[in-house]
C-alpha positions in Angstrom: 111.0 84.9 112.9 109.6 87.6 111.0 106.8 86.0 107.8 105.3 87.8 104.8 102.6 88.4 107.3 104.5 91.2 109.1 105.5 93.6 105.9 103.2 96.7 106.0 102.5 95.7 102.0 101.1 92.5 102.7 98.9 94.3 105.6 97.6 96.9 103.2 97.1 94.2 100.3 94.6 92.4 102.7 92.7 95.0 103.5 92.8 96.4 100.1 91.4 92.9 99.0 88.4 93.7 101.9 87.6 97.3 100.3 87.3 95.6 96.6 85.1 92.8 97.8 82.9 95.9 99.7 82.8 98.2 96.7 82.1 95.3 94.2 79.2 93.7 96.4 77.0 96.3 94.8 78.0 95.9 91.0 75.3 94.3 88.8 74.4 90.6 89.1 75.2 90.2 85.8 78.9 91.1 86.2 79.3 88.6 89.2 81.4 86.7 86.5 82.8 90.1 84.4 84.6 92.5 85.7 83.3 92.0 89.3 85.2 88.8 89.1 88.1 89.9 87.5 88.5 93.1 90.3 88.8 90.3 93.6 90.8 88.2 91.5 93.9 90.8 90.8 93.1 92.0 94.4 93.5 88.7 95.8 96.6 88.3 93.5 98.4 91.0 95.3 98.9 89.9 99.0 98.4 85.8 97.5 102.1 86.4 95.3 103.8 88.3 98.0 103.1 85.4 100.2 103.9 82.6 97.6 107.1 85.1 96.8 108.3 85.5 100.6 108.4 81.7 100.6 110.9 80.9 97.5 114.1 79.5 97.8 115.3 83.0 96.5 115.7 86.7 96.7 115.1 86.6 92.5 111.9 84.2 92.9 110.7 86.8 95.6 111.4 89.5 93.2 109.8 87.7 90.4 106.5 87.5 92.4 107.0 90.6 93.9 106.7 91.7 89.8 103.5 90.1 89.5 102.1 91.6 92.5 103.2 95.2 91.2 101.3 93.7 88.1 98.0 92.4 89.4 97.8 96.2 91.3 98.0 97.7 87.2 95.7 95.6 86.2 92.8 96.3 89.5 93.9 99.9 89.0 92.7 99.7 85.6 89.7 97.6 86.6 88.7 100.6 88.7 88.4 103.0 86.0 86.4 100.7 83.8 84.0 100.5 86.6 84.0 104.4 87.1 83.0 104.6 83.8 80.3 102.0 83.7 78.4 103.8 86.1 79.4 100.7 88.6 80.8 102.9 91.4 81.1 106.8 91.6 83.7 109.1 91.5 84.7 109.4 95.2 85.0 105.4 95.6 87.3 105.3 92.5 89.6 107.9 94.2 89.9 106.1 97.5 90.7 102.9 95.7 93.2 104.7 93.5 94.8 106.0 96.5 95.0 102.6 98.0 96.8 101.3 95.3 99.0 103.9 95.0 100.5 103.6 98.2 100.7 99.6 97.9 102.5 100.2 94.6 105.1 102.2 96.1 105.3 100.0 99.1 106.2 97.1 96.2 108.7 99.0 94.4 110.4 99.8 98.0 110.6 96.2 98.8 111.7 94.8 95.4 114.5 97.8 95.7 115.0 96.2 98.9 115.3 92.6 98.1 117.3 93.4 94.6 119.8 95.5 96.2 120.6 92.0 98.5 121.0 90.0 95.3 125.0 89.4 93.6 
């Protein structure tokens, strides 16, 4: 029986989670509870409401976390350029994690097409 564990989204969500925890090991100390906090957070939100979605009772619940995923990814995306222009991380780590979130972000709108295009 196939799990959230098997889609390719949930696969790159962990190890996008992995990357954000490397890149903000380095930020200041004192943002341990800023924005340091607040990038692992929506990062761990991404793979952690897939999971809690791919276990509802329905294809709309799934959807609905599926949403907030998509949502979480805006909101690290956005994290990411704050950092960039803090000084917290440079240029060339803001792209890669860009591009990482780009192609879970089109991953999630595949799979929510998916899953919607099963509901009545």
């Amino acid at each position: 029986m196939k799990t959230h564990k098997d889609l390719d989204v949930y696969k790159n969500s962990i190890e996008l989670v992995k990357s954000v925890y490397a890149l903000t090991s380095s930020f200041p100390k004192d943002e341990l509870f800023g924005i340091s906090s607040q990038m692992r957070r929506a990062a761990v939100s991404i793979p952690s409401n897939i999971a809690e979605g791919a276990a509802r009772q329905s294809d709309r619940e799934y959807v609905h976390f599926l949403y907030i995923s998509l949502g979480s990814l805006s909101e690290l995306d956005t994290q990411v350029d704050i950092s960039e222009e803090l000084g917290f991380i440079d240029h060339q780590a803001s792209v890669d994690t860009q591009t990482k979130i780009v192609t879970i972000k089109q991953m999630l709108i595949g799979l929510i097409r998916s899953v919607k295009s099963r509901l009545p």
